[in-house]
N, C-alpha and C positions, 0 to 999 in steps of 0.2 A: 599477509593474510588476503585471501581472496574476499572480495566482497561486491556483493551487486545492489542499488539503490533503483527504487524505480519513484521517479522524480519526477514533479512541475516543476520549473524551472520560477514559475508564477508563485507560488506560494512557499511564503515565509518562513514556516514550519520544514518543509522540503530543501530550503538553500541552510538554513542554520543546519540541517541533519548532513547535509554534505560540508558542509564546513567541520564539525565537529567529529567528520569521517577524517578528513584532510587532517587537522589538528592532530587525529590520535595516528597518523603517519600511516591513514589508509588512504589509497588513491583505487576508489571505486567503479567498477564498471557502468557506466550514468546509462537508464533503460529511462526515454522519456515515454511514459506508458500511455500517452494520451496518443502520441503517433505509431509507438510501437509495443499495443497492449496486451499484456499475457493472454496466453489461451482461459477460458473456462477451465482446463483442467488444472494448468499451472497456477492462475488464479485460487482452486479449490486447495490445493494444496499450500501454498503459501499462506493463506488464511486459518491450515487449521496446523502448518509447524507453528505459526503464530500463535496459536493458542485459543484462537477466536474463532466465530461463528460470524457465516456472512451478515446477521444482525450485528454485527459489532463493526462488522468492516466496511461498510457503506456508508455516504456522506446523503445522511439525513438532511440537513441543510440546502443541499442540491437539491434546484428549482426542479430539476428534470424525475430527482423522487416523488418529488408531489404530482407532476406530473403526470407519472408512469406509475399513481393509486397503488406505491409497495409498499404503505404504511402497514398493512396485515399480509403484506406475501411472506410464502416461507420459505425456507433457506435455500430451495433450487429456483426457486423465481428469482431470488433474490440474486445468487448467481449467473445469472441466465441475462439477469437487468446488468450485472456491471462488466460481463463480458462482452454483452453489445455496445452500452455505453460506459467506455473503462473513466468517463468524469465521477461516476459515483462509485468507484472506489475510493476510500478513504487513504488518505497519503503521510507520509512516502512510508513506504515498505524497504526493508532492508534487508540482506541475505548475505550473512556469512557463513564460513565453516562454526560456526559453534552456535548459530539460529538461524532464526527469522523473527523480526520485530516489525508490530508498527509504533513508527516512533513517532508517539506521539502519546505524553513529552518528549520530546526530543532528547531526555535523559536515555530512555529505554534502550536507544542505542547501546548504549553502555553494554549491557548485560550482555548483546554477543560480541563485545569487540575484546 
């Protein structure tokens, strides 16, 4: 099975989802999206095979959203903020043949492997 992870290698949530990629006898193409971050398009699109909306998919939490006042931006700001800064995409993002997940739980995985 093909499969692409776009990963911190920093956060916990991100190395348990490659682990539990590894475990189910996928060995994943590792995109570490902080150095090497999807375009805005390919960003838009993986946000919404995922199911979600760039409100869903942004790390609220991230100092840099309070920052960058996108508590009321709408969904193309919102895109537009994590393409320049791919820190406030919400992580990891996974891409097999049968989805895209963010997993997180890190169960979520599951459903496309």
């Amino acid at each position: 099975m093909a499969a692409r992870i776009f990963h911190n290698p920093q956060c916990s949530t991100s190395r348990k989802t490659l682990q539990r990629l590894r475990d189910a006898g996928v060995e994943p193409e590792i995109v570490q999206y902080l150095t090497t971050p999807p375009t805005r398009d390919e960003l838009a699109r993986m946000i919404s095979d995922a199911g979600l909306t760039p409100s869903q998919a942004v790390r609220r939490r991230e100092a840099l959203f309070t920052e960058l006042s996108l508590a009321d931006a709408d969904d193309d700001a919102l895109l537009d903020a994590m393409a320049e800064n791919p820190r406030l995409v919400e992580r990891p993002f996974v891409v097999t043949d049968k989805g895209t997940r963010l997993a997180r739980p890190v169960e979520k995985v599951d459903e496309i492997l």
